[in-house]
C-alpha positions as CSV (number, residue, x, y, z in Angstrom):
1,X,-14.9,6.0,8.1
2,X,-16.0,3.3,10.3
3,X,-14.9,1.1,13.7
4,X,-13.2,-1.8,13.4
5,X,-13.4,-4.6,15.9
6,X,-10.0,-6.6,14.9
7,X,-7.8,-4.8,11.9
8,X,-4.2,-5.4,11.8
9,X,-3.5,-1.9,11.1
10,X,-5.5,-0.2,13.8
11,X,-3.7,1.3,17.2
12,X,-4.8,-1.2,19.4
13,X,-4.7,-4.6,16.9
14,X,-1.7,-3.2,14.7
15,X,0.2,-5.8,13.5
16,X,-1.4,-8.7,15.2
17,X,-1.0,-10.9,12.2
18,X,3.0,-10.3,12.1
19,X,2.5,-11.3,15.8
20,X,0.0,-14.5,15.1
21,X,3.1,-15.5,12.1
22,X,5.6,-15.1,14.6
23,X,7.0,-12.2,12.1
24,X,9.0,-8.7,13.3
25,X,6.5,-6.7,15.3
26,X,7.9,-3.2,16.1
27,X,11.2,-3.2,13.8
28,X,8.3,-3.4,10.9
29,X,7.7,0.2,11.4
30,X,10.3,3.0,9.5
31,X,8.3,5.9,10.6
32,X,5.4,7.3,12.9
33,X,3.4,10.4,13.0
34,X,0.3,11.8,14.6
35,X,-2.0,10.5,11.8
36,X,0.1,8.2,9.8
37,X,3.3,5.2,10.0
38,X,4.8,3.1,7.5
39,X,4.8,-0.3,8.2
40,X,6.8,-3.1,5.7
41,X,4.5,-5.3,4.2
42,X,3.8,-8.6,6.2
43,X,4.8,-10.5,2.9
44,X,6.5,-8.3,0.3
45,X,6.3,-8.8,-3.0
46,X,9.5,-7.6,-3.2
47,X,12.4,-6.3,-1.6
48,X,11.5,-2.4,-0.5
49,X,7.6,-3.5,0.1
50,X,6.4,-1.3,2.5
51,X,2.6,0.5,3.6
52,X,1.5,4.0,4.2
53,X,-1.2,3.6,6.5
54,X,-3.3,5.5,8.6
55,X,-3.6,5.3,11.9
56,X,-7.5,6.5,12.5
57,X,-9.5,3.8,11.0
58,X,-10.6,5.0,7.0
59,X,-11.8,3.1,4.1
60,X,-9.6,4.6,2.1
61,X,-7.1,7.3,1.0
62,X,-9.8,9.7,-0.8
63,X,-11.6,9.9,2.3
64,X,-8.5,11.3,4.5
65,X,-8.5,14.9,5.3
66,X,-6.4,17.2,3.6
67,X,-3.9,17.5,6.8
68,X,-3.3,14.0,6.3
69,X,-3.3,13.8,2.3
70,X,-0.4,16.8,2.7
71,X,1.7,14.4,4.8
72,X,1.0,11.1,2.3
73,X,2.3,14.1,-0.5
74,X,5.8,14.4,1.6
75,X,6.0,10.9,2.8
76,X,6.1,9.8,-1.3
77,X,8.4,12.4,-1.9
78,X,11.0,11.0,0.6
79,X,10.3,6.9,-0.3
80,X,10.7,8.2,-4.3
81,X,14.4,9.8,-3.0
82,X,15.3,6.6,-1.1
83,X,14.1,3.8,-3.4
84,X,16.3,6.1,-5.9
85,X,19.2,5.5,-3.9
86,X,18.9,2.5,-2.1
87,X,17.4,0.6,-5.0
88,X,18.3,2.9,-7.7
89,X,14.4,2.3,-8.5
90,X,11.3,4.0,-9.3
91,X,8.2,3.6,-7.1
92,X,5.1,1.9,-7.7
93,X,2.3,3.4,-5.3
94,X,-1.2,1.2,-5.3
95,X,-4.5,1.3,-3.3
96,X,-7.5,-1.3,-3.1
97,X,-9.8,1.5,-2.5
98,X,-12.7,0.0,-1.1
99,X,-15.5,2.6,0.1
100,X,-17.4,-0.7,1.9
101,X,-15.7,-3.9,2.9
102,X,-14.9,-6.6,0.8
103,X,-14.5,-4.1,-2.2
104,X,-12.0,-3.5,-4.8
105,X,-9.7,-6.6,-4.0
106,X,-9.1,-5.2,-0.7
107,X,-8.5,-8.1,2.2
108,X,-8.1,-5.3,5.0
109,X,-10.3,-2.8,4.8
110,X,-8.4,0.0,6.4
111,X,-6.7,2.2,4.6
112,X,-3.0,1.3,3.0
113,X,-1.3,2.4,0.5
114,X,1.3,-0.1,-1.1
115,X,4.6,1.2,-2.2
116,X,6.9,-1.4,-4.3
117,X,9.9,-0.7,-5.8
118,X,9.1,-1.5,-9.2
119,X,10.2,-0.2,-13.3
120,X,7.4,-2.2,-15.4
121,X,3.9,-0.3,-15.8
122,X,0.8,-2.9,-15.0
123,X,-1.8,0.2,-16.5
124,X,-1.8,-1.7,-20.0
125,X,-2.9,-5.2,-18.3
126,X,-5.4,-2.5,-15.7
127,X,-6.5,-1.2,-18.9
128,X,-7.2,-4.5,-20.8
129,X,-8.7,-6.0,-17.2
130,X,-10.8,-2.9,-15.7
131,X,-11.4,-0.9,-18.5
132,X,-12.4,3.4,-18.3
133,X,-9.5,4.5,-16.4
134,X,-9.0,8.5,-15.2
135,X,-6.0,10.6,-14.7
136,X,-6.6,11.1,-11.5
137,X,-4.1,12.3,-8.6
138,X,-6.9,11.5,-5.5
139,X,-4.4,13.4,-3.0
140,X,-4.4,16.2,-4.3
141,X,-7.7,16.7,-6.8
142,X,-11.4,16.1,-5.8
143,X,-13.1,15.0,-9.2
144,X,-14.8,12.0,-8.5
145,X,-17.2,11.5,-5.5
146,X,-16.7,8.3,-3.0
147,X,-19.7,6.4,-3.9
148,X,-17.5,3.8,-5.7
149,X,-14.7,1.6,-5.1
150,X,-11.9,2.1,-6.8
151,X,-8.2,0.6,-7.9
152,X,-5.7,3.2,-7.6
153,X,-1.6,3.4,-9.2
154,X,0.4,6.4,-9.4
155,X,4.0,5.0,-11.5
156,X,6.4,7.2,-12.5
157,X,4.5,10.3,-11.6
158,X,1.3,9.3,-13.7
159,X,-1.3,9.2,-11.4
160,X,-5.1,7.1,-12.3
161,X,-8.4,5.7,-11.0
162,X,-10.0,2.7,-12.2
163,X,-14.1,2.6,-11.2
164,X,-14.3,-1.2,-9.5
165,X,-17.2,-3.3,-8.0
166,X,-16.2,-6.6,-6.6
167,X,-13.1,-7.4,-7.4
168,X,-10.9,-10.8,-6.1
169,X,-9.6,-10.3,-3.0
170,X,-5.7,-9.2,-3.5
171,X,-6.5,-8.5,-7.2
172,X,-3.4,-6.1,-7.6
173,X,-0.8,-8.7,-5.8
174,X,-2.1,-11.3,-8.0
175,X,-1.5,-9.2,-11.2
176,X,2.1,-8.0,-10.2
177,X,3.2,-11.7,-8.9
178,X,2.7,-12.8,-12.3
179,X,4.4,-10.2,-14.2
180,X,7.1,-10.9,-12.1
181,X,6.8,-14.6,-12.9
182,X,6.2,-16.1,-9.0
183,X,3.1,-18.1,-8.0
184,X,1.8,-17.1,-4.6
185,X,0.2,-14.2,-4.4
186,X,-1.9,-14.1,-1.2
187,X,0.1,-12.6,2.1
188,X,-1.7,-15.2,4.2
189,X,0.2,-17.9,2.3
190,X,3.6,-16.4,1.5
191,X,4.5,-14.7,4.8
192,X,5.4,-18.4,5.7
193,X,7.6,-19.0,2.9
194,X,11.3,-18.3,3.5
195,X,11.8,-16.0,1.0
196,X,9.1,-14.0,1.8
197,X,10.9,-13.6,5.5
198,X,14.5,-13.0,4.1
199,X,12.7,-10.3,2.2
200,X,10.8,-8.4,4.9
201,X,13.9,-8.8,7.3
202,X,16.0,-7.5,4.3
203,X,13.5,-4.4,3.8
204,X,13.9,-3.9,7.6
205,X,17.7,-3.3,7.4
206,X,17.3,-1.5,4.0
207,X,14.7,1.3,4.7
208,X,14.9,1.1,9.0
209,X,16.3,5.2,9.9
210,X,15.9,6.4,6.5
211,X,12.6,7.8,6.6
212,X,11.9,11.2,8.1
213,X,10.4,14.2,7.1
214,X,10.2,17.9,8.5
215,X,7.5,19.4,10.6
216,X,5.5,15.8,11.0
């Protein structure tokens, strides 16, 4: 865990980028706890691209506390029922698991976890790309120590671990923008494009009142 002077997903800075882009500000976020909100992507992907991300300042989702990893647990429960029926979709869950900045791919290095609606599985192109993978469900199991960096997917309930280094920055984006055929990979760039907007306001009116969950 660590301070962050200017993250766009910490308390004080959260969302300054949708702010900087001239982009939906507080409409972005479908639900809010004590230690956790969902935010939709600055520029999805997709239709249905939203964030789980935490609201103290970690590297990543191995390092939460178990309170918190409980809540994650429910909050992909719900999203898996709703994608199902608003997008009659599985759910794609990723992480850029950086345990130091810079790492993994990750461009903001607090912790996110990406949730796409999405039916192709990317672990033959992670396997070809990264190499060693492990079944791996870091929410719930403790097998593996944080003094790496790691790419994380959990797809149709299989849930793995790739060991990275130094990976490009927005690694996973780039891989899934080309399996679904597009160019632009990098938020910076495509949160100006108009279909990037259409798709975030979209998202908004999609998933906005949907999400809740009991005793959170």
């Amino acid at each position: 865990m660590t301070n962050a002077k200017v993250c766009p997903f910490c308390k004080e800075t959260r969302f300054i980028n949708n702010k900087n882009f001239g982009l939906p500000v507080d409409e972005c976020i479908l639900y809010e706890s004590e230690d956790l909100y969902i935010g939709v992507d600055i520029s999805p992907l997709m239709r249905g691209h939203v964030l789980i991300i935490t609201k103290e300042h970690y590297y990543n989702f191995y390092e939460l506390p178990r309170k918190i990893k409980n809540e994650v647990i429910e909050l992909q429960k719900e999203l898996k029922r709703i994608y199902k029926e608003v997008y009659n979709s599985d759910i794609l869950f990723f992480e850029h698991g950086s345990n130091e900045p810079g790492m993994a791919g990750s461009s903001i290095d607090h912790a996110h976890l990406h949730c796409i609606p999405y039916d192709g599985d990317i672990k033959e192109d992670l396997d070809k790309l990264l190499g060693e993978v492990i079944e791996c469900d870091i929410m719930k199991e403790d097998n593996f120590t944080n003094e790496f960096s790691y790419i994380y997917i959990d797809v149709l309930d299989d849930k793995y671990i790739y060991k990275v280094d130094k990976l490009d920055s927005q690694f996973l984006r780039r891989l899934i923008i080309t399996r679904l055929k597009d160019k632009e990979y990098k938020w910076q760039n495509r949160c100006k494009k108009e279909k990037s907007v259409k798709a975030l306001e979209q998202t908004i009116k999609d998933l906005k009142g949907k999400v809740s969950i009991p005793f959170y």
